[in-house]
N, C-alpha and C positions, 0 to 999 in steps of 0.2 A: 504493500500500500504506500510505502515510503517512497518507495522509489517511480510510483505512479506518479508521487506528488511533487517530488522532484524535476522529474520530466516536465507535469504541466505549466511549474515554478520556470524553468528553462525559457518555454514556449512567451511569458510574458514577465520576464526579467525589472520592467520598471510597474510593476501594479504587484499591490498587496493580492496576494490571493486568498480570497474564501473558498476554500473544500469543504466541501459536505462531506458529512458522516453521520450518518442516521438522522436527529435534532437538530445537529450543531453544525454551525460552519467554523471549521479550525484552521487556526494560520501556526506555521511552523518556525524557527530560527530565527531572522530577520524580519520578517514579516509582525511576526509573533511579538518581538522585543518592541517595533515602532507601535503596536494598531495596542498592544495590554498601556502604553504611554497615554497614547494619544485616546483612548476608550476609556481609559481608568478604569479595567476589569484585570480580575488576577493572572498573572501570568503563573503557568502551572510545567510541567515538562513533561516527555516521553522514551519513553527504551524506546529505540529504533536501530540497533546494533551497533552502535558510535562506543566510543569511549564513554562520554560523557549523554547525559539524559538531553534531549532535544528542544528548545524552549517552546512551550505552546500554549495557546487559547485560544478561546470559541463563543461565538454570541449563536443564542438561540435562533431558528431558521425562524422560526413564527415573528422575531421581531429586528429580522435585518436590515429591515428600514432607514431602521433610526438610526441606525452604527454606521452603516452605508453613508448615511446622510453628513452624520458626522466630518467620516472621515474625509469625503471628498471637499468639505465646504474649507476641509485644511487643505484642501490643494493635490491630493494622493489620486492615485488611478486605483482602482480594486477590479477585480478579478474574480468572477465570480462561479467557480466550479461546483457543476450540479450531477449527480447520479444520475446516469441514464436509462437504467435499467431497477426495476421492482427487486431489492439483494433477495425476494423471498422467494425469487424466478431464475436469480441470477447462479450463473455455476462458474466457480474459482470469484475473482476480486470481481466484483461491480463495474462495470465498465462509467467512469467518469469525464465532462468534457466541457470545456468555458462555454456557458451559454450567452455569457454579455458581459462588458467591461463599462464598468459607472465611472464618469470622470464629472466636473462641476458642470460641465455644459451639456450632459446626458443623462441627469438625473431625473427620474420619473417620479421620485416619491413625491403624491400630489400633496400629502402634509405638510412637507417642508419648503414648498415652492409658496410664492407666492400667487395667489391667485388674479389677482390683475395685472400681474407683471410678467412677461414672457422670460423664460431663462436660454438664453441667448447664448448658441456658440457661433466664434466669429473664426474665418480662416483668411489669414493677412501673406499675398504674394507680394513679396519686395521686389521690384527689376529698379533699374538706374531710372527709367523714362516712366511706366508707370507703375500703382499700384493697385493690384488686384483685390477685391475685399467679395466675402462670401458671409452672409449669415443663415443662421439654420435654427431651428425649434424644434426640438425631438419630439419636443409634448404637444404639439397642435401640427404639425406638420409644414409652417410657415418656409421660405427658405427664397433668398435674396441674393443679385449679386448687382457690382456697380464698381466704378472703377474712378480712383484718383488722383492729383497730380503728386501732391506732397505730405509729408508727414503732420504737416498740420490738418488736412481736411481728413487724415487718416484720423487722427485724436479726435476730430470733429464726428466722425461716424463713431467710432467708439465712446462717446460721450452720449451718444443718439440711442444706443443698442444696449449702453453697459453691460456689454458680455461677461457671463460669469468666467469663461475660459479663451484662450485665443491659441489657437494653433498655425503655425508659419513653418516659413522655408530659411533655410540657414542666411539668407542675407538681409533677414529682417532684423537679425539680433546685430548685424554691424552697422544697419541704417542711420544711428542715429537718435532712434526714438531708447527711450530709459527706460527697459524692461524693469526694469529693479522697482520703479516709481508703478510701474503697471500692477504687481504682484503685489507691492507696501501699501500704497494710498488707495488704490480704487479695488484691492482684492481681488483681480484677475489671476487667475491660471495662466500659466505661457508656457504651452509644447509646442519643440521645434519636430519636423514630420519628416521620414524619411525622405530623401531627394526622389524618390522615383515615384513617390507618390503625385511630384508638381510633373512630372511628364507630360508633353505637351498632350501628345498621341492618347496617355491613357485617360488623361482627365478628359479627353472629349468622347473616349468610348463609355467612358463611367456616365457621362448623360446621354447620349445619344440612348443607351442600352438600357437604363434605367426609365426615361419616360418612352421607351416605345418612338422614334424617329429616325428618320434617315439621315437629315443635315439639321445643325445647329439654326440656321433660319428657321426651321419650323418651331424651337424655344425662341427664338425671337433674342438669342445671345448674342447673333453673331458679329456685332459692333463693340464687344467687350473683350478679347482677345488674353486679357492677362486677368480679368473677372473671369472666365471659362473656367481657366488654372486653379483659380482660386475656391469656383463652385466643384469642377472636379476633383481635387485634395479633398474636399471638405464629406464630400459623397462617400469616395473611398473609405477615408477617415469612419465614416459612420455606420459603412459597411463592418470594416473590421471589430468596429467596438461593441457593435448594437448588435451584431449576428443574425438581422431579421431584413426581410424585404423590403422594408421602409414605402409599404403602398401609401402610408399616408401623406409621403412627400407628390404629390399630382401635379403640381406645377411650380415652377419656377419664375420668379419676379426679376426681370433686370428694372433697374432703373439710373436716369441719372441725379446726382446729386442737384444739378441747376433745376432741376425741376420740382426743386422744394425752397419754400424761404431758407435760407443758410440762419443757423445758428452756433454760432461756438459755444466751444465750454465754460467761459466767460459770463457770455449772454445768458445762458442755460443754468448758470448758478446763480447769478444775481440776480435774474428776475424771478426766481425760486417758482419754476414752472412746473416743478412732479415732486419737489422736498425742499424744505425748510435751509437757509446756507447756514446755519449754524447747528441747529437741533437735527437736522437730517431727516426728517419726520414728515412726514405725506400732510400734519393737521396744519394747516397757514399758507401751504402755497396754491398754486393755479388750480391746480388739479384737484386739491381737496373741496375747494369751491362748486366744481364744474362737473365733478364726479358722484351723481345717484342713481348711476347706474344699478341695475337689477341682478344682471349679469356677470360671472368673472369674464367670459366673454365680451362683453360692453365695455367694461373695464380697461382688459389689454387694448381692445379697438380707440377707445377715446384717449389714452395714454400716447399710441402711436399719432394720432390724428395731433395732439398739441407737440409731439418730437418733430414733427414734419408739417409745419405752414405748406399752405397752398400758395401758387404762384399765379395759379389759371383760374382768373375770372370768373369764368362759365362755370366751373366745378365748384367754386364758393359760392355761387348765388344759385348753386341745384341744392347746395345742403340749406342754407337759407329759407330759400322755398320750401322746403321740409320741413324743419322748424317754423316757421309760419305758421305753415296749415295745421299744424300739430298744435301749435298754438290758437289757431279757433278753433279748435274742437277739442279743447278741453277732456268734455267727459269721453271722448276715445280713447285718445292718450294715455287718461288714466284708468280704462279699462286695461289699455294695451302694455302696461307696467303693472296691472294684476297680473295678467299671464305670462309674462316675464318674469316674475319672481319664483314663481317654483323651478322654473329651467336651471338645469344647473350644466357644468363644464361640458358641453358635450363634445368641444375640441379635444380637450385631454381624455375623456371617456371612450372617445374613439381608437384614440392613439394607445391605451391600454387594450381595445379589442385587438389593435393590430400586432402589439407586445405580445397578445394572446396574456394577458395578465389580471383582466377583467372579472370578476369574482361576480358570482349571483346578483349582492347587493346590489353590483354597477349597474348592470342590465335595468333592474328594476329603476334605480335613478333613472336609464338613458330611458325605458318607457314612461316615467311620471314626466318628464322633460317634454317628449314627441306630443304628449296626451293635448299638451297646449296648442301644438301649431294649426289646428283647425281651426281654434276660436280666434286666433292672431290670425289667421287669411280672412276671416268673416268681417273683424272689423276695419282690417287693410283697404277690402274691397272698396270700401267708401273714400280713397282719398284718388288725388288726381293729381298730384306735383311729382315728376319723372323720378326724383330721389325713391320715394315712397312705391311707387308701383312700379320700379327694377326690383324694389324688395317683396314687393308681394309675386313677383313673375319667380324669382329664384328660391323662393321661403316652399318648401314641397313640405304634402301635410306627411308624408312619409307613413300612411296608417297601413302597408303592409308589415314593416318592422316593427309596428306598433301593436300591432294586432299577436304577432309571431309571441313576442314576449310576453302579451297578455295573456295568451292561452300556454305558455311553456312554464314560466317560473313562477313559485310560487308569490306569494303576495311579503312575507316574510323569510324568506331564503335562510339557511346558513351563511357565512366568509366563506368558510373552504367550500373546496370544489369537489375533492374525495372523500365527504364523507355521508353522500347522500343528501335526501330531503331537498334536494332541489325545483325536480320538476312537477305540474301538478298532477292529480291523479285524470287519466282521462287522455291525458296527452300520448301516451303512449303505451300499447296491449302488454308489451310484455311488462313492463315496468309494473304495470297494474298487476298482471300476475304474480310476478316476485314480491311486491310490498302485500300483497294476499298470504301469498304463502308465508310472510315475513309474521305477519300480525295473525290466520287462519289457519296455522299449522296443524295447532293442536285439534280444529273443528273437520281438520277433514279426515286426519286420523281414528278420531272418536266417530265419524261418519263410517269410515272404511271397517273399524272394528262390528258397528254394529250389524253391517250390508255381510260380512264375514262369519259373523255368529247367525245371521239368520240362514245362510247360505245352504254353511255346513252343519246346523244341528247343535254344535259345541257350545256349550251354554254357556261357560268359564269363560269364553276366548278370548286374549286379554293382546293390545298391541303396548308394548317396552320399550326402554331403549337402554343401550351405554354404551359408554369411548369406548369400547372394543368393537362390537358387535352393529354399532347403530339403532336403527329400528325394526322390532321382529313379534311373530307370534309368536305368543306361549301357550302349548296344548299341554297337559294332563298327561299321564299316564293310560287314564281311565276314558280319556276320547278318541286315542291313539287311532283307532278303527277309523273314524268319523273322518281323519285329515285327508283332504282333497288332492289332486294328482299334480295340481297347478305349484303345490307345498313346496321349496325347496329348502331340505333341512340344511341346519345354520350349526345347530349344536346340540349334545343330548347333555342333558341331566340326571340325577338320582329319582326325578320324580314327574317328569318332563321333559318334553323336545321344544324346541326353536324354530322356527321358518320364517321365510322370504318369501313373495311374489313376488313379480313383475311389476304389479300396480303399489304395491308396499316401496321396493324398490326407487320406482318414479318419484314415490313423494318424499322418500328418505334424501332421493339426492335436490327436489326443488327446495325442499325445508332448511337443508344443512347450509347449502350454498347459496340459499337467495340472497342473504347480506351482500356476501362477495362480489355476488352477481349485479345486484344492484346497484351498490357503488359503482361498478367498472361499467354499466350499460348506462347509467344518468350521469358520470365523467363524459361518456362520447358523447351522448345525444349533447348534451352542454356546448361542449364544445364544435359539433357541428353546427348551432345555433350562433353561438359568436361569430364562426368564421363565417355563416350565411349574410349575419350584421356587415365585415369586415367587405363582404362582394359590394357594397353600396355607399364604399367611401366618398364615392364621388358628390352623391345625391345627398351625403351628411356634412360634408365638407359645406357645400354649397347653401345649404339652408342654416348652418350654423354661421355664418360670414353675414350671411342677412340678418340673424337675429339681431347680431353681435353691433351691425350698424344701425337695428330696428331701437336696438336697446341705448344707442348713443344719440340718437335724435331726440326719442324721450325724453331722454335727461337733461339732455341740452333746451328742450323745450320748457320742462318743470322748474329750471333755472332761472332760464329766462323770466317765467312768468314770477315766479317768489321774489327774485330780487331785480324787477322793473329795468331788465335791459330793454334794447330798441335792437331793431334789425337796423345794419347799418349800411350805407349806402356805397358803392364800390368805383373807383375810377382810376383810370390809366394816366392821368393829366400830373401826377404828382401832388396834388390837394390834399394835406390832411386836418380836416374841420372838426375838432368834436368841441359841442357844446355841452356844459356841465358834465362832462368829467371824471367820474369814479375811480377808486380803487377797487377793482373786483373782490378782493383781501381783505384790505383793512378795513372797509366800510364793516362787513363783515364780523371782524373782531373789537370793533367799539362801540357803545350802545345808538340803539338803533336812531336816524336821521340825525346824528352828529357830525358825520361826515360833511364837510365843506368841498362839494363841487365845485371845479374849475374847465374854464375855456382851454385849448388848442388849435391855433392855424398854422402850419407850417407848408410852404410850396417850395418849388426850386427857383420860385425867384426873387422880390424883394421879403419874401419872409421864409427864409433859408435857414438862418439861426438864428436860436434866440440866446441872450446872454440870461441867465437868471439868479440874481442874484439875494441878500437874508440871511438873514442866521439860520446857527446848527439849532437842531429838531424842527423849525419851522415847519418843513414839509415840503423842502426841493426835493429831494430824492423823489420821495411817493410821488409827487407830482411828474416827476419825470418817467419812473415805472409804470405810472396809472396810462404815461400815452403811450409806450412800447405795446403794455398787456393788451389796451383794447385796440391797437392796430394788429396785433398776433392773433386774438378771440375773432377778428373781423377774418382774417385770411383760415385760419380752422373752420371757417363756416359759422361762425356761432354768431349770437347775437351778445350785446356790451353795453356796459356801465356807462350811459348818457341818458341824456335828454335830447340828442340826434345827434350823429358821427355820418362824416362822408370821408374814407378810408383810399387814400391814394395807393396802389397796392406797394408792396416795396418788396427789394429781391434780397434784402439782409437787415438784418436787424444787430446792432453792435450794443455790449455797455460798458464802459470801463466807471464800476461804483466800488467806494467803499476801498478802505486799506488796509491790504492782506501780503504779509511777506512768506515767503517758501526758502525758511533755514533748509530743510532738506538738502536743499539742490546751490546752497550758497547764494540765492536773491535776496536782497532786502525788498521792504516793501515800496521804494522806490524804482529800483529794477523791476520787480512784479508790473508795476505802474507804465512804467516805458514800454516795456514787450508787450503790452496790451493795447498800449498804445500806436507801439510802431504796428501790431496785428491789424488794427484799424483801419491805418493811414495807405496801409498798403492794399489791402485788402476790398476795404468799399465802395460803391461806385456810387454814380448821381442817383439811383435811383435807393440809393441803403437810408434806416433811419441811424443816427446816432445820439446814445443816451453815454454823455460825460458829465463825469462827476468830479470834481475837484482835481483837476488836471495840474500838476506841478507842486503838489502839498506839499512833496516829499524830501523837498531838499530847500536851499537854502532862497529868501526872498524874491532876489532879483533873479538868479536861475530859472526859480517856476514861473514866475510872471513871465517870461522872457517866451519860456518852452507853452506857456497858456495861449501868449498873444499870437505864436507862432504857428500852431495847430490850429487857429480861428483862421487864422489869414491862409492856411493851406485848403483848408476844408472851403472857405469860403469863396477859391478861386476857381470857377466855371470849369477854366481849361485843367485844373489837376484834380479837384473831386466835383465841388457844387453839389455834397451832402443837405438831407436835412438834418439839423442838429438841436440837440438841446443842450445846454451848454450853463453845469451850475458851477459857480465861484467864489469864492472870498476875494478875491482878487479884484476889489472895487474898480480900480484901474481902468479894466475892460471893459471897464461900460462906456467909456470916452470912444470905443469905435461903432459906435451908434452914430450913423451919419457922416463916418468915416468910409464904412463899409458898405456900400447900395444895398448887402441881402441881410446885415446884420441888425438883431431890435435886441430892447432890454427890458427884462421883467424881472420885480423882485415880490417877494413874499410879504405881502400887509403885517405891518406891527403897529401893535399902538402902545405909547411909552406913558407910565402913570411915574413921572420921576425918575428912581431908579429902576422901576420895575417895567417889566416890560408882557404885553398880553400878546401871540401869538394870534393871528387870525387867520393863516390859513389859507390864504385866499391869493392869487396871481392877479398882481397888476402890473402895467404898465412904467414903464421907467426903470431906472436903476437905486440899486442901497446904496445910500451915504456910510452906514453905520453896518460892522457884522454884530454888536451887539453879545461878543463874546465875554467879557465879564458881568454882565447878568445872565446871560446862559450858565456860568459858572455858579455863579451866585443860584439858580435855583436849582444847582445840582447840589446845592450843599458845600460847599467850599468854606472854608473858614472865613468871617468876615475880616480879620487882619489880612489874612493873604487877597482878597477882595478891594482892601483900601489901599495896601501898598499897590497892586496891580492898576486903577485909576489913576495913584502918583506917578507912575513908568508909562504909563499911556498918553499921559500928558506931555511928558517931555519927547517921546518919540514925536509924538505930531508935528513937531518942529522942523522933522529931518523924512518927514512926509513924503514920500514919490510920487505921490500925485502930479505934481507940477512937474515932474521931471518926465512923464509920461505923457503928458500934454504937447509939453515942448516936441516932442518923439511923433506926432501924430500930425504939429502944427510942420517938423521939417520932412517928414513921408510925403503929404501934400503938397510942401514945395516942389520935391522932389520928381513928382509923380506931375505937377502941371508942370514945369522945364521941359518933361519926357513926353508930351503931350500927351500924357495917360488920362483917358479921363476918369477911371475907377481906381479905386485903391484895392480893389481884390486880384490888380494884376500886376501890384507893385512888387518888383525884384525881395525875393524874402530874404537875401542878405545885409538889406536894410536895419535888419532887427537886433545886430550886434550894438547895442546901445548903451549899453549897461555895465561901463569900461571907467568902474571905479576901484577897481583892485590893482596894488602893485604888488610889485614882482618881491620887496620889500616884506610885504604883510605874507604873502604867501611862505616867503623863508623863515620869515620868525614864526610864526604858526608850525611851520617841521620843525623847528629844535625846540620846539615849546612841548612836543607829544612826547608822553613818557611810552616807550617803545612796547617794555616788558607790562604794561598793564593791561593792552589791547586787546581784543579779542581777534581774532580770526577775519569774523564778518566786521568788526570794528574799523579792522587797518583795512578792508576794500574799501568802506565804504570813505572813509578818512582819504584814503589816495585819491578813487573817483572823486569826491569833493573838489582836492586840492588839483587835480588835473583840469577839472574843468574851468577853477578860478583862471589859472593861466591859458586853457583854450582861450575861454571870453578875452584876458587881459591880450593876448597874441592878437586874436581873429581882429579882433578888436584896430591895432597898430595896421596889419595888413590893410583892412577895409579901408582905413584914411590914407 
């Protein structure tokens, strides 16, 4: 047996292997010493003829789930060896054999998965020119491919999918990208895949063979060349792990990235669109709002629909119309989210039929599920917007499946599958007979005795039984005469014979062995019933896709109506109008109609960006989030937090909010701030929104001002972006390019000052802040009032040496400048103009280095200390050159 285990230990060298043994699945040596660690169960040992005793443990087969689950979510591959053969059939050792290999992106267990969220494996082709990207879903049969240019739109789909695992080709791991930061921060798996698996040849046989086609045009691939690669690996890949035919994989999605709003990982954490950026938590962001759904179904579907904005017009205003009508009709809707709510998974139900791992219970879910979709076509019937009647055209009431499982299983089923009780009576003769004979043994024995004693005369004739002999008559001595020719004797006695019939015979062997029998004849019939399920993937596929979108309109529509969005109005012109405003979120978590709604206009042409300016907690941020969310809500199809929104579409949505440093990787949160910034600059085009937040905090005065005024004036120029932007600052300064700038305006946040104190209104008007108002924001955070009134004394004497005025001057000599050049816009004024800020010498700079005590720095200290003092002297140089 050792050496069986050995061998199959051989055969998959990087996965824990589970061997069965009767209950238990035992892991041996290595195996053994990691899974007793990492399971916290005893490690115990075995003679297997070694020297020494062999180290081993074992988790119960009934509850391998959870161990299973365990272990992979640490990252392990297991192995999972099953007996193939009944040992009580079996002659010499049991023949054993890997049925399937569980890794994090092949996990089935529906308990540990999350039910609205897909678990995602993704397969990453590195080449120099592009990158190939595959995703797959074991548990619904979902499976994608799409192809990118660089590492950054690769982060971007991987921030899109959060795959629990990622499997590649050996030149992914020198790409570039930090596998290490893959595995730590975001808990990715990373397996690199034998090379012969990226083969050109085989990965196109691996689809071509698997859906049934001749050429890749008919999957409609064949514009993705190094995505094929990437969909073939991944195939293979799931071949060898999963050991099954994978029917539930039916079609393949290519698609391209451009055909979605782009969102980074950036955007995608600070607008907190599926979890919370600090708590991590589903309750406070987009999704927790948007999501009442019915369905775990509806669930995954509406999660996908907010990772992926629409770009296409026509397809937002088909879900719209949806939501609409769904919206006057009311009491349909919410008939149609009654029968929604008993449906449960029936992507992953299916995907267990085709596991063949589907247990009684399921069955009976997948028919309390099906039971619904007649009454969901009946009231479908009634609508007429093209969203809604593709779904009632593809929604099949499926009542032969339905029917099948009504009359096969019982209403209360066992878990297992071997131990009977499954089918109901009626459904099938023999079955019926065996549970007869099972429960009627004893009445037809007692029949047979009496039909026997009248037969033959013998008045005594008595039918017995025991573990020797079975079941037999017993004659007398004294009837001895009487015994009939049919009699075959069995045994004599001192005062007595024994015999057997035929018909005695018959019923000794239906009696003994009907158990046996039974179990093993309601095992097949079972399973021929699944797999008649598993012939109609198609027609289940199909109608759970509909529900799953049936079950996202709803909700989207019950939203809308509780919390008084609008349908919003959609245009190509670049216009974005929302009047009053909302946060979809916070309104939400403050008491109800305290929320202070605000105006937005922004176009690509004199209202381009706006500067905005107020104090910290005012509510620039939210005000700036609240216009991203309901231009993203508006391109999902959904309806939005106004009083009327007309929604210019846009192809990106960017944010750089909020400051966050990555010690990990050696950034400060100034660095963090630039790469998201240069990610930006480079990245967006005229038609992207941009949400900035405090652009330049991070370093020293005139630096960020410098690097603030300098991004306004890039963004702001037609020929290099001509974003729209929103744009919040402390940086009073920048308001003076109001009418400097033909596309720039300035809004600040209402305060009303009672003395010291100061009351927050909330509210976006027009103009710019004189004041941030930072020591009473202190002040009402609690701050000590000594440190309060000496801060007042040092605020006073700064104001002396004010830059304001020296900012002016900068603005009134750009202008000069710009009319000599006969420029007549300042958005196309030369940006090397901007070196202005050439008050540091070369002097302050050297006393400043022998002033730093070396040995006391930290690491990130002395970068950040050099960066500084480099850039004094860039500016202080750039500076002399420019004159």
């Amino acid at each position: 047996m050792m050496q069986q285990y050995l061998e199959t230990k051989k055969q998959y060298p990087d996965c824990i292997l589970f061997y069965r043994l009767g209950d238990f699945y035992e892991m041996f040596f290595e195996d053994a010493l990691t899974a007793s660690k990492e399971l916290e169960i005893t490690l115990t040992g075995k003679n297997c003829g070694l020297k020494e005793r062999a180290p081993m443990c074992g988790v119960p087969y009934h509850a391998v789930e959870g161990y299973l689950t365990k272990l992979v979510n640490k990252g392990y591959k297991v192995a999972i060896c099953e007996q193939m053969e009944d040992p009580k059939l079996a002659k010499g050792l049991v023949k054993r054999d890997v049925v399937r290999i569980v890794t994090p992106g092949t996990n089935l267990n529906m308990q540990a998965l999350e039910e609205s969220k897909n678990n995602y494996l993704m397969c990453v082709t590195y080449t120099p020119t592009k990158i190939g990207i595959s995703v797959a879903d074991v548990t619904t049969g979902d499976y994608y491919l799409t192809e990118v240019e660089d590492l950054r739109k690769l982060q971007d789909e991987m921030m899109k999918y959060q795959p629990s695992e990622i499997i590649c080709n050996d030149a992914f791991l020198v790409s570039g990208m930090d596998i290490d930061d893959l595995k730590g921060r975001y808990h990715i798996s990373v397996n690199v895949l034998e090379a012969h698996l990226f083969d050109d040849e085989s990965c196109k046989k691996a689809l071509l063979k698997h859906f049934k086609v001749n050429t890749l045009m008919g999957l409609g691939v064949e514009e993705f060349p190094v995505g094929v690669i990437a969909a073939g690996a991944l195939l293979q890949y799931l071949y060898e792990t999963q050991k099954t035919t994978l029917e539930h994989f039916t079609h393949i999605y290519p698609y391209l990235t451009n055909k979605f709003m782009l969102l980074d990982s950036s955007t995608r954490r600070n607008l907190e669109l599926t979890e919370t950026l600090r708590e991590k938590q589903k309750r406070g962001s987009l999704l927790w709002i948007l999501d009442k759904t019915k369905t775990a179904m509806g669930g995954r579907k509406l999660r996908s629909m907010l990772e992926q904005p629409l770009i296409d017009k026509e397809e937002m205003e088909m879900r719209l119309d949806a939501i609409e009508e769904l919206n006057k009709d009311s009491v349909s809707r919410d008939e149609l989210r009654e029968y929604l709510s008993p449906i449960y998974d029936l992507e992953r139900l299916l995907s267990k039929v085709i596991y063949k791992t589907a247990n009684p219970r399921d069955l009976i879910a997948f028919r309390n599920s099906l039971e619904m979709l007649p009454h969901i076509k009946t009231v479908l019937k009634g609508f007429e917007k093209e969203a809604l009647r593709g779904i009632y055209n593809d929604l099949e009431g499926l009542e032969d499946i339905y029917q099948l499982i009504l009359n096969a299983i019982e209403e209360e089923p066992p878990i297992t599958i071997r131990e009977g009780g499954i089918l109901k009576d009626g459904f099938d003769e023999t079955i019926d007979m065996l549970r007869s004979a099972k429960h009627d043994g004893k009445k037809w024995l007692a029949l047979l005795e009496e039909e026997d004693r009248e037969r033959t005369g013998i008045k005594n004739l008595k039918i017995k039984y025991n573990k020797v002999f079975g079941y037999y008559f017993e004659v007398t001595n004294s009837y001895k005469e009487l015994v009939p020719s049919d009699y075959v004797r069995k045994q004599t006695l001192a005062n007595a014979e024994r015999y057997t019939t035929p018909r005695l015979k018959e019923l000794e062997d239906t009696i003994l062995n009907a158990e046996d029998k039974l179990q093993t004849l309601e095992y097949d019939l079972f399973c021929k019933i699944r797999d008649s399920i598993a012939m109609e993937i198609d027609r289940i596929q199909k109608t759970a896709k509909a529900v799953a979108l049936l079950d996202v309109f709803t909700s989207l529509s019950l939203v809308a109506e509780r919390n008084r969005y609008v349908r919003p109005k959609l245009n190509e012109k670049g216009v974005i109008d929302i009047k009053d405003g909302r946060h979809p979120v916070v309104e939400q978590m403050i008491t109800h109609d305290m929320f202070i709604a605000n105006d937005t206009y922004l176009d690509n042409g004199s209202h381009c960006i706006s500067i905005i300016t107020g104090p910290n907690m005012a509510g620039k941020s939210t005000y700036m989030r609240q216009t991203a969310l309901i231009v993203l809500m508006a391109q999902i199809g959904c309806f939005v937090p106004a009083k009327s929104a007309n929604i210019g579409i846009v192809d990106r949505i960017f944010t750089r909010v909020g400051a966050s440093d990555d010690l990990a990787s050696g950034q400060s949160t100034f660095m963090v701030e630039m790469n998201e910034v240069a990610n930006i600059l480079r990245n967006a085009t005229s038609h992207s929104l941009l949400i900035l937040d405090e652009i330049g905090r991070g370093t020293s005065t005139f630096d960020g001002l410098s690097i603030a005024w300098a991004v306004i004036e890039h963004i702001s120029n037609r020929k290099l972006l001509g974003a729209k932007t929103l744009f919040a600052t402390h940086y009073h300064e920048l308001t003076e390019l109001e009418g400097k700038m033909s596309n720039v305006n300035n809004y600040c946040i209402a305060v009303k000052e009672r003395g010291d104190e100061i009351v927050f209104l909330r509210k976006i008007v027009k103009g710019g802040a004189d004041k941030s108002y930072g020591i009473q924001v202190a002040k009402l955070a609690g701050v000590p009032d000594m440190v309060i009134d000496r801060a007042k004394e040092i605020v006073e004497q700064l104001s002396d040496n004010d830059i304001t005025a020296k900012v002016q001057n900068i603005a009134v000599d750009t202008r000069a400048d710009a009319k000599a050049k006969k420029q007549p816009k300042y958005d196309e004024v030369d940006l090397a103009q901007m070196s202005l800020f050439d008050t540091v010498t070369d002097e302050d700079v050297l006393k400043e280095l022998m002033d730093i005590e070396v040995t006391t720095l930290t690491p990130l200290d002395a970068l950040n200390t050099l960066y500084r003092l480099q850039n004094k002297l860039k500016n202080r140089w750039g500076g002399r050159e420019q004159k």
